[in-house]
C-alpha positions in Angstrom: 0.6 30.5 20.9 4.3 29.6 20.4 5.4 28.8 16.8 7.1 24.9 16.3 10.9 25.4 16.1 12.2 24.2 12.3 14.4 21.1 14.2 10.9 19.6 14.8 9.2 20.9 11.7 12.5 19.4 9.6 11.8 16.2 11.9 8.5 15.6 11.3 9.0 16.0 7.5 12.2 13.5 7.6 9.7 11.2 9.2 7.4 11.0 6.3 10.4 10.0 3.9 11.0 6.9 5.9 9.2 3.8 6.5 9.3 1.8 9.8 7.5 -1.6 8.6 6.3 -3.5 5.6 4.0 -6.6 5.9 2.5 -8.7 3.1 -0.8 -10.2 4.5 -2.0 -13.6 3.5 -4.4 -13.7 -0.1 -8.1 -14.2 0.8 -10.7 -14.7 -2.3 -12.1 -11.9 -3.9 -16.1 -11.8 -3.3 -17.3 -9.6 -6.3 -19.7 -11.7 -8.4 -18.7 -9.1 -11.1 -15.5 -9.7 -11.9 -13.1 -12.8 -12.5 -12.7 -14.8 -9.2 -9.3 -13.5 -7.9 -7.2 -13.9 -4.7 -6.5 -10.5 -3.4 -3.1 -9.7 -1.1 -2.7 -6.3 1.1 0.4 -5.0 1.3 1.1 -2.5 3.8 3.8 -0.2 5.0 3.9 2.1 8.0 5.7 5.0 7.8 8.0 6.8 10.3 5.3 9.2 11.7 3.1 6.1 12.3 0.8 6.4 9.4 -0.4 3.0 8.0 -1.0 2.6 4.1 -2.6 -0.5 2.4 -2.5 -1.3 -0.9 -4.5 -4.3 -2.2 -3.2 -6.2 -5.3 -5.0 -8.9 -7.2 -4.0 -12.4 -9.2 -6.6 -13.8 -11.0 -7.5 -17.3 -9.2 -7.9 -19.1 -12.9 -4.5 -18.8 -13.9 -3.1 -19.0 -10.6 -4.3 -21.9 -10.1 -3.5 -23.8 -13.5 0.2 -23.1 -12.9 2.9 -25.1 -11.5 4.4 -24.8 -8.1 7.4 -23.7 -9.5 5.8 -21.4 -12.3 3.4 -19.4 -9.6 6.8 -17.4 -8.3 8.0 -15.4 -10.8 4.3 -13.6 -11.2 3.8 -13.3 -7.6 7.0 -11.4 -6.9 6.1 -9.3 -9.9 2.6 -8.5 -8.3 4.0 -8.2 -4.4 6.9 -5.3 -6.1 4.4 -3.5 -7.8 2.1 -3.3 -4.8 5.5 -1.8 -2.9 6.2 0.3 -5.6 2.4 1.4 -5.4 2.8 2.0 -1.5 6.1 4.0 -2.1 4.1 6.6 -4.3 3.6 7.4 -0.2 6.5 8.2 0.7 7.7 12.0 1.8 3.6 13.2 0.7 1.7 15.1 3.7 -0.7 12.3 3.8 -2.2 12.1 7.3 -4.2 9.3 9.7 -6.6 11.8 9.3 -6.2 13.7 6.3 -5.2 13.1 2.8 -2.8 15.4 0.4 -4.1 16.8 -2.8 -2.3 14.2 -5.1 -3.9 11.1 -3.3 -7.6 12.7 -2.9 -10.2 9.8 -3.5 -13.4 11.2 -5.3 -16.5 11.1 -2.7 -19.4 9.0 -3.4 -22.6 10.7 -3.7 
């Protein structure tokens, strides 16, 4: 079996430090009777090596929804850049379409 040269090994690690594509998707209502009614958002990033992340962020559909037009910006940016900075804790791990690293392990559900 013939070893991977390091040009494609250093390659494929550069291409896990770099992200190709962001989208913010539109809110849809949360559907949990247990919580707060809240409108949740998905943002998503795909990196280099063609790996897809989502990360789903929530404002709570009460207070949204008492604020002005003009007031509802300034939380909504906050909440989009901290869903970013949550999909950034991605970027350069060894993460996989099929696998996950050891830092971003989700416990199983028995």
């Amino acid at each position: 079996m013939k070893k991977p040269s390091r040009v494609l090994e250093f390659a494929a690690k550069q291409n896990s430090k770099a992200w190709e594509n962001f989208r913010i998707m539109p809110a849809r209502p949360s559907v949990n009777p247990n919580e707060p009614p809240m409108y949740l958002i998905d943002v998503a990033g795909k990196r280099m090596d063609g790996v897809v992340f989502t990360i789903t962020v929530a404002i709570r559909k009460d207070r949204h929804d008492l604020m002005l037009a003009s007031q509802v910006i300034d939380p909504l940016i906050g909440v989009m850049n901290e869903g970013i900075r949550q999909l950034m804790e991605f970027t350069g791990c060894a993460c996989t379409a099929d696998s996950e690293c050891v830092k971003h392990q989700r416990p199983l559900v028995n």
